[in-house]
C-alpha positions as a Python dict, from the first residue, in 0.01 Angstrom:
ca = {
    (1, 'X'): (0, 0, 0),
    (2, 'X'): (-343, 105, 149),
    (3, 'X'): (-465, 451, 137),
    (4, 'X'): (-458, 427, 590),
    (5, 'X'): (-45, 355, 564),
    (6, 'X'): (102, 646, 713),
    (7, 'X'): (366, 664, 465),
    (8, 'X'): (115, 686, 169),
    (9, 'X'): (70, 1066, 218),
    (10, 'X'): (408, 1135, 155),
    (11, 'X'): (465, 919, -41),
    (12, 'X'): (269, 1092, -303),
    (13, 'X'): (438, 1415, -159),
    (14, 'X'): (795, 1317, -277),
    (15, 'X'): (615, 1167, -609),
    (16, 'X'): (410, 1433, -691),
    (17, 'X'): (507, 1762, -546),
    (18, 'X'): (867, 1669, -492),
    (19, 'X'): (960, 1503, -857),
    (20, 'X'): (732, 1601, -1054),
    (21, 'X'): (698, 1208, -1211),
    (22, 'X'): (462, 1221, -1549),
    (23, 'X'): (306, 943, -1686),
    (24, 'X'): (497, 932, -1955),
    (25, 'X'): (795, 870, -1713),
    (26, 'X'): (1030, 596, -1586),
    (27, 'X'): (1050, 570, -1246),
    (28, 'X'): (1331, 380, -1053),
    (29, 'X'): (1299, 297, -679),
    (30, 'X'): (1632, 196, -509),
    (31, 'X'): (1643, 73, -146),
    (32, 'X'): (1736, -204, 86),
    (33, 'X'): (1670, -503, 350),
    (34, 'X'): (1651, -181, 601),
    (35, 'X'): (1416, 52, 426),
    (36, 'X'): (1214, -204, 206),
    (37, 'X'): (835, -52, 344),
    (38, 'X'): (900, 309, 261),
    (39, 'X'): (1078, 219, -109),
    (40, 'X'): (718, 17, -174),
    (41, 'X'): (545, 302, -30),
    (42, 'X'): (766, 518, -284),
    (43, 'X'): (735, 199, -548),
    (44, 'X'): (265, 244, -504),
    (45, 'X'): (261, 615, -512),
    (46, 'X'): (474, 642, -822),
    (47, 'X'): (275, 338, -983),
    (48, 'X'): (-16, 575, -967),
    (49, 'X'): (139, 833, -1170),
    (50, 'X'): (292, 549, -1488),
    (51, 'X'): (295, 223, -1602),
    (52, 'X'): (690, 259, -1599),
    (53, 'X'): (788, 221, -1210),
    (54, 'X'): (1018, -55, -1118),
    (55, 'X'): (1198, -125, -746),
    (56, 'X'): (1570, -258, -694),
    (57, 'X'): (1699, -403, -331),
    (58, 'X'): (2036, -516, -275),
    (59, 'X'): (2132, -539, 111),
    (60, 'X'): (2263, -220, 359),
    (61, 'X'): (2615, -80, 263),
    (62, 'X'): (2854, -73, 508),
    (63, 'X'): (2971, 299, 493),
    (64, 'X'): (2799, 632, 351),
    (65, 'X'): (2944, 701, 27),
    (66, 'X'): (2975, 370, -84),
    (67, 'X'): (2902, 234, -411),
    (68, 'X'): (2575, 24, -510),
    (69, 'X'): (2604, -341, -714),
    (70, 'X'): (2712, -227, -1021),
    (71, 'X'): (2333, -400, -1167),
    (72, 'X'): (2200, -111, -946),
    (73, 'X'): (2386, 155, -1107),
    (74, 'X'): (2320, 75, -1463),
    (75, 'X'): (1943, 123, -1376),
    (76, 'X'): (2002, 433, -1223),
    (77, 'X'): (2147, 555, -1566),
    (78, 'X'): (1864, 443, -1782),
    (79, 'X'): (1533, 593, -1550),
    (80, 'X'): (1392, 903, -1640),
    (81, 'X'): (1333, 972, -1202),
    (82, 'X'): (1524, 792, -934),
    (83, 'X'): (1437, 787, -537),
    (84, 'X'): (1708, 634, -347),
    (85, 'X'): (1549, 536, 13),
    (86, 'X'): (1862, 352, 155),
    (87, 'X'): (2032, 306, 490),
    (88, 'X'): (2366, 436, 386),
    (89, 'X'): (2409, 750, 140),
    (90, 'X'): (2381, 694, -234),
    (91, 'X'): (2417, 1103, -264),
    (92, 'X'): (2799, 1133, -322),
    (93, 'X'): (2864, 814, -532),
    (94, 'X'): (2969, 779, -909),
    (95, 'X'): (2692, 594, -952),
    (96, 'X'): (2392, 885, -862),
    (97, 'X'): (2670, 1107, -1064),
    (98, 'X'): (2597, 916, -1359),
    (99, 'X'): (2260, 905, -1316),
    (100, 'X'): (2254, 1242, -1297),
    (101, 'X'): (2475, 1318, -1622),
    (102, 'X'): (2262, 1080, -1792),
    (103, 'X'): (1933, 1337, -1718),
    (104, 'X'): (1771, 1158, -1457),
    (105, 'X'): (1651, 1342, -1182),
    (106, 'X'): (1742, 1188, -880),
    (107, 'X'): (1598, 1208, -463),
    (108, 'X'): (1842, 1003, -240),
    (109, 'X'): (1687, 923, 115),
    (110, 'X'): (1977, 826, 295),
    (111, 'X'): (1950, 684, 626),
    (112, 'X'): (1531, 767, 619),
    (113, 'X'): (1290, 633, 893),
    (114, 'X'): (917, 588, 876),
    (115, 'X'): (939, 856, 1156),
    (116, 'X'): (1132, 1135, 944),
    (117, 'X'): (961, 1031, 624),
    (118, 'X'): (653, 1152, 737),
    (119, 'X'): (780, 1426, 963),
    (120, 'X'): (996, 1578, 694),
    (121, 'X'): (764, 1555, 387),
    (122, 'X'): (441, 1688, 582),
    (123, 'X'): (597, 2022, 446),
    (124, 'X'): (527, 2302, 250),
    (125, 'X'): (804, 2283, -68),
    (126, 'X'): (731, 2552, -182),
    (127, 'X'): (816, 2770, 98),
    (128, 'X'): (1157, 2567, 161),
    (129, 'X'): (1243, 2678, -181),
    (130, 'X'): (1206, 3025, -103),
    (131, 'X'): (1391, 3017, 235),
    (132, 'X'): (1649, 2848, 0),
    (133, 'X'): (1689, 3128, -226),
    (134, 'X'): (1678, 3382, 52),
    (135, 'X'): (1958, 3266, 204),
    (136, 'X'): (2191, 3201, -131),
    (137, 'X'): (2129, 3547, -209),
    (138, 'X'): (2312, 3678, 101),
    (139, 'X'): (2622, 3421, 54),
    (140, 'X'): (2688, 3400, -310),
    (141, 'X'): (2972, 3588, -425),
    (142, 'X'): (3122, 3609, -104),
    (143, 'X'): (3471, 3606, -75),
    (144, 'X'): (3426, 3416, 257),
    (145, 'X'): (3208, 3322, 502),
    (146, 'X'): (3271, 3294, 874),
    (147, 'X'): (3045, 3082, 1150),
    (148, 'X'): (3052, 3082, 1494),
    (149, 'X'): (2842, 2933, 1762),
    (150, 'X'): (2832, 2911, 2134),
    (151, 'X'): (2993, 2538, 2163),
    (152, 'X'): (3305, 2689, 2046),
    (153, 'X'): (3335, 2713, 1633),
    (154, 'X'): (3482, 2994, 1463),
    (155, 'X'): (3574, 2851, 1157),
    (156, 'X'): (3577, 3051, 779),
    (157, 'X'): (3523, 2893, 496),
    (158, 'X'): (3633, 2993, 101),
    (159, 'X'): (3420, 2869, -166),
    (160, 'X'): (3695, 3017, -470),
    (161, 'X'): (3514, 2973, -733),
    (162, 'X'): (3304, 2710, -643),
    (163, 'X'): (2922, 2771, -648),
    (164, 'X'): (2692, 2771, -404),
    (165, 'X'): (2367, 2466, -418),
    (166, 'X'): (2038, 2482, -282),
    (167, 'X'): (1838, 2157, -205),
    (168, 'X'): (1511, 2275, -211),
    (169, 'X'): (1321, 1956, -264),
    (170, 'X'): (1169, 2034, -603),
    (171, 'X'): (1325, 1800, -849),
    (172, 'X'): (1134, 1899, -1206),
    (173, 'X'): (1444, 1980, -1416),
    (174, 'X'): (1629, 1700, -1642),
    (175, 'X'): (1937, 1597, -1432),
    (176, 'X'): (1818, 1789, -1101),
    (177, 'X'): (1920, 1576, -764),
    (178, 'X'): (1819, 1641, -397),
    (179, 'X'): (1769, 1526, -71),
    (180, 'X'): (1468, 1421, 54),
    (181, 'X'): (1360, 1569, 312),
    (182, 'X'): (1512, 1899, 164),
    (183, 'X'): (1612, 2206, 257),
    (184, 'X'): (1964, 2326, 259),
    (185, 'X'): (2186, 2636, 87),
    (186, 'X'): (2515, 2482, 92),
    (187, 'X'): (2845, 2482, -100),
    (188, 'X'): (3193, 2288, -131),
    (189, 'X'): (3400, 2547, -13),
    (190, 'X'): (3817, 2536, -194),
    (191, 'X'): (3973, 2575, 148),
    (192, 'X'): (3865, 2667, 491),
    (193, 'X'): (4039, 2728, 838),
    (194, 'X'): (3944, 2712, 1189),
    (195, 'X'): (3752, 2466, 1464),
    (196, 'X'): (3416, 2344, 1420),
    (197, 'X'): (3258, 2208, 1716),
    (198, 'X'): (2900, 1923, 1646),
    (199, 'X'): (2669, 1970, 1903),
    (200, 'X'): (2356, 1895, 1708),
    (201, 'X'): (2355, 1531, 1522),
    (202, 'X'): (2602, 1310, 1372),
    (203, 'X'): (2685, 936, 1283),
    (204, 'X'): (2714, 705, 1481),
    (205, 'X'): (2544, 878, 1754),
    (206, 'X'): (2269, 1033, 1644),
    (207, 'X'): (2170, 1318, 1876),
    (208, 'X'): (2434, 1396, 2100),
    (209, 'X'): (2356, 1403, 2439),
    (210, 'X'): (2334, 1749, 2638),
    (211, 'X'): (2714, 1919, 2696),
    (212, 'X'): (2833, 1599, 2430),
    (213, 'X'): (3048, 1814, 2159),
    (214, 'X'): (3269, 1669, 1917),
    (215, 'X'): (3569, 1886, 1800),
    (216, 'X'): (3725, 1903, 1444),
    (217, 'X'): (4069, 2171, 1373),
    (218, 'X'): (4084, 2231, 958),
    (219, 'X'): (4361, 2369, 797),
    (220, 'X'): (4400, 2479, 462),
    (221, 'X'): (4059, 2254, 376),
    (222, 'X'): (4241, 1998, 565),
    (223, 'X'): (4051, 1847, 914),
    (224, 'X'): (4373, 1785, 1079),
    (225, 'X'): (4244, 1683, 1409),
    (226, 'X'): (3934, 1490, 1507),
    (227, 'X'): (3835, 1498, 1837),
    (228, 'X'): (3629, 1184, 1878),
    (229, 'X'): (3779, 818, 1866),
    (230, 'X'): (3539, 601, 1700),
    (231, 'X'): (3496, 918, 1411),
    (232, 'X'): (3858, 934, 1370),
    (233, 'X'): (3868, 542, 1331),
    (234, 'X'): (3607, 638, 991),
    (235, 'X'): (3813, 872, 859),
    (236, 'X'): (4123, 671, 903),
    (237, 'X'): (4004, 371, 744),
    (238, 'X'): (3891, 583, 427),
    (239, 'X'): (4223, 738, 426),
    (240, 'X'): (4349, 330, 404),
    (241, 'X'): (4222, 363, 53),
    (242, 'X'): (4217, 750, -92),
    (243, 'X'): (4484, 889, 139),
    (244, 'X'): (4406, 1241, 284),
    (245, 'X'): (4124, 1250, 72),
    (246, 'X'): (3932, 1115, 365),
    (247, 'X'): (4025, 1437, 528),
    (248, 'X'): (3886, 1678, 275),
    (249, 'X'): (3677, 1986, 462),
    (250, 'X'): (3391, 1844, 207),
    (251, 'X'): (3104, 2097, 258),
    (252, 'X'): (2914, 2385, 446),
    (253, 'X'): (2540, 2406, 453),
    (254, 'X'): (2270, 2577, 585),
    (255, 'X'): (1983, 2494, 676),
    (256, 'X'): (1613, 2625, 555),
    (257, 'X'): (1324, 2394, 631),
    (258, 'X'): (1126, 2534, 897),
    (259, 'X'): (905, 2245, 979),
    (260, 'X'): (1184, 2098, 1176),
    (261, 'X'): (1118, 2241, 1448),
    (262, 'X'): (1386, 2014, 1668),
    (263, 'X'): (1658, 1775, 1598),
    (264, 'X'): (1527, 1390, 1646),
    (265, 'X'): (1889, 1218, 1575),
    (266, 'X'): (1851, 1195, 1196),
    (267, 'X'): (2133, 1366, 989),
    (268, 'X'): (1926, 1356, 664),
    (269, 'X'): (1635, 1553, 842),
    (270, 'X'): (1836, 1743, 1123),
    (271, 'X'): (2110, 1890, 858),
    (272, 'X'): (1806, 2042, 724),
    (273, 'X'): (1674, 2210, 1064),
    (274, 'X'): (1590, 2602, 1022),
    (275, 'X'): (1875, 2804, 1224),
    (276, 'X'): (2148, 2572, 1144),
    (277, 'X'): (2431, 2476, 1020),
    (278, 'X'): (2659, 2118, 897),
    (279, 'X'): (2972, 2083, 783),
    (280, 'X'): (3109, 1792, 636),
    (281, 'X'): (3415, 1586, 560),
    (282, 'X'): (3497, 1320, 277),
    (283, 'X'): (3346, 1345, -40),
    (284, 'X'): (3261, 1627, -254),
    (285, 'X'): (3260, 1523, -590),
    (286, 'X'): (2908, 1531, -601),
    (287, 'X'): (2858, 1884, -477),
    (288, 'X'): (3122, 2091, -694),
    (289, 'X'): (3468, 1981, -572),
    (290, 'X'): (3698, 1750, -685),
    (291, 'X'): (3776, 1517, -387),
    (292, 'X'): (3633, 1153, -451),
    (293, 'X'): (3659, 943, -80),
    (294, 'X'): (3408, 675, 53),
    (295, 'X'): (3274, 871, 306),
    (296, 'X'): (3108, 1192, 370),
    (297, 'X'): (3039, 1306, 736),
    (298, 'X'): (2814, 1551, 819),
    (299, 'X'): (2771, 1682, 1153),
    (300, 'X'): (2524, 1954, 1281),
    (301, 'X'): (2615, 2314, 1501),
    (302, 'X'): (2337, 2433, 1677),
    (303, 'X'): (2289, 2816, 1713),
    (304, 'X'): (2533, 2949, 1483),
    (305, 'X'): (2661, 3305, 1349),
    (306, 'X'): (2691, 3344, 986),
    (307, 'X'): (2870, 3610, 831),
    (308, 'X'): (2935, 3661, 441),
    (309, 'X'): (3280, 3895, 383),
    (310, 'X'): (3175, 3985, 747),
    (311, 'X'): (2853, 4112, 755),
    (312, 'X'): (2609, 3892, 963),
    (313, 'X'): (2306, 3689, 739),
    (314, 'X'): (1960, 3626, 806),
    (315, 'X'): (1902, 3256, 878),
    (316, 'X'): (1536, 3152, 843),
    (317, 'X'): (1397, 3026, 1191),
    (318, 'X'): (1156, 2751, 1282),
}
C-alpha cells in the first residue's frame, strides 16, 4: 500500500492509536471479496508495527451475525489483535466471543466503506473516550432509562443487573473488543417496554429518506410488532431457526463521537453519531445478555430525550 492511498492514514490510526499492536504482537486481519482493499490497507499498516501480521478472506456472509468458516475462527482464537473489516457483522458471533475469551483484542468493521473508513478514523480517540465516560456516568446504576424523540418513541428500557459498555475505540487491554469507528455508551437492557420509531439509518436501506420512519412496539424485551415488511421478513426467518430469540429487544446505545457530524447511510458509523441514539434487536450474547440469534439489527433515532430514573442526561453534540 503506498504512503498516497487514502486509506493508509487510518490505517495506521486503527493500528496504532486504536489497538495499540506491539511488535512483539500477532496480528490477524479478517475480511472479504467486498472489503479486500481496506483489510490490505489494515494487513500494510500493521506489517509496519511486527513481523507477525497475517490476512484471512473467505467470501460476504449472507446475514449480520452470522458465523465465519470455522478455519477463520480458529485464527481468531490464536492472534494476539484481530481487525475484522467485513461486509456483514462478525461483532455478535461465537466466534469473536472466543477470540475474545482467548485474550485477543479484537476491532470488527462491519459493513465499512473506503468512505467511512477514513471519515470515521480521522478522529480524535481520545476525546471519544471521554465523551464515553461522560455519558456512562449519568446512566449507570439507573433503575431505568426512558427515550423519546420527535418521530414518535417513548420507549424505557431496564438494564437489571446488566452493565452498561462503552466502545470507545481504544483497544490496549488483553481481551478488549470494539467497533471501529467507535464511539458508543450502550447496554443490553433485561426488559424494556414501549415504541421505538428509526428515522436515522438502518439495513437494508441505509439512510431513510425524509418523513421515512420505521416503527417497532416491545413488550416485556419482546419487539412484538415490526412495522416494515422486508425487516419483519429478517426477523422472521431468524426466528425459523432460534424461535423468539430473533425478537429479543437486544440493545440501547448512545452515541459519543462528535466527528460525525451527519448520518451518510452507514450503521457502523451513523450508530456512533453525537446526539443519538440505536436500539437493536437479535443478538446480545456478545454485549452482556444471554440471547444467541443470527441477527442483530440496529436502527438509529435522531434527536432523542434521554432520561436516567427520570432525570434528563447530557448527550455530547457534534
Amino acid at each position: 500500500m503506498s504512503d498516497d492511498s487514502p486509506l493508509a492514514a487510518p490505517a495506521r490510526t486503527a493500528i496504532e492509536q486504536c489497538m495499540g499492536l506491539r511488535d512483539d504482537e500477532s496480528c490477524l486481519v479478517v475480511t472479504d471479496d467486498g472489503r479486500e482493499a481496506i483489510g490490505e490497507a489494515l494487513l500494510a499498516a500493521a506489517r509496519e508495527v511486527t513481523g507477525d501480521a497475517v490476512i484471512v478472506r473467505y467470501p460476504p456472509g449472507d446475514q449480520h451475525g452470522e458465523e465465519p468458516p470455522r478455519p477463520v475462527a480458529a485464527a481468531m482464537r490464536n492472534a494476539d489483535v484481530v481487525l475484522a473489516p467485513t461486509t456483514k457483522s462478525l461483532s455478535h458471533t461465537r466466534a469473536r466471543r472466543q477470540a475474545t475469551e482467548s485474550g485477543a483484542r479484537v476491532a470488527t468493521l462491519p459493513g465499512v466503506t473506503e468512505e467511512v473508513f477514513v471519515t470515521g478514523l480521522d478522529a480524535d480517540y481520545d476525546s471519544i473516550a471521554s465523551h464515553c465516560r461522560a455519558v456512562y456516568d449519568q446512566v449507570a446504576g439507573a433503575e431505568e432509562i426512558r427515550v423519546t424523540a420527535p418521530a414518535g418513541t417513548d420507549i424505557t428500557f431496564y438494564p437489571g443487573g446488566r452493565a452498561w459498555l462503552q466502545d470507545t475505540g481504544i483497544v490496549h487491554e488483553q481481551s478488549a473488543f470494539s467497533n471501529l469507528p467507535a464511539g458508543e455508551t450502550f447496554v443490553s437492557p433485561e426488559s424494556a417496554d414501549g415504541t421505538y420509531v428509526v428515522d436515522g439509518t438502518m439495513m437494508p436501506y441505509g439512510r431513510l429518506e425524509e418523513g421515512q420512519t420505521l416503527e417497532f412496539e416491545v413488550e416485556d424485551g419482546v419487539v412484538t410488532h415490526i412495522g416494515d415488511d422486508e425487516i419483519r421478513e429478517q426477523v422472521e426467518a431468524a426466528a425459523e431457526e432460534v424461535g423468539e430469540d430473533a425478537y429479543n429487544l437486544a440493545e440501547l446505545g448512545i452515541g459519543t463521537n462528535v466527528a460525525v457530524t451527519e448520518l451518510v447511510g452507514s450503521v457502523l458509523l451513523d450508530e456512533k453519531a453525537a446526539g443519538t441514539v440505536h436500539v437493536a434487536l437479535g443478538d446480545d450474547a456478545g454485549i452482556g445478555g444471554d440471547v444467541e440469534a443470527p441477527l442483530h439489527l440496529d436502527g438509529i433515532v435522531t434527536e432523542p430525550t434521554v432520561y436516567a430514573d427520570g432525570e434528563e442526561i447530557d448527550l455530547p453534540r457534534p
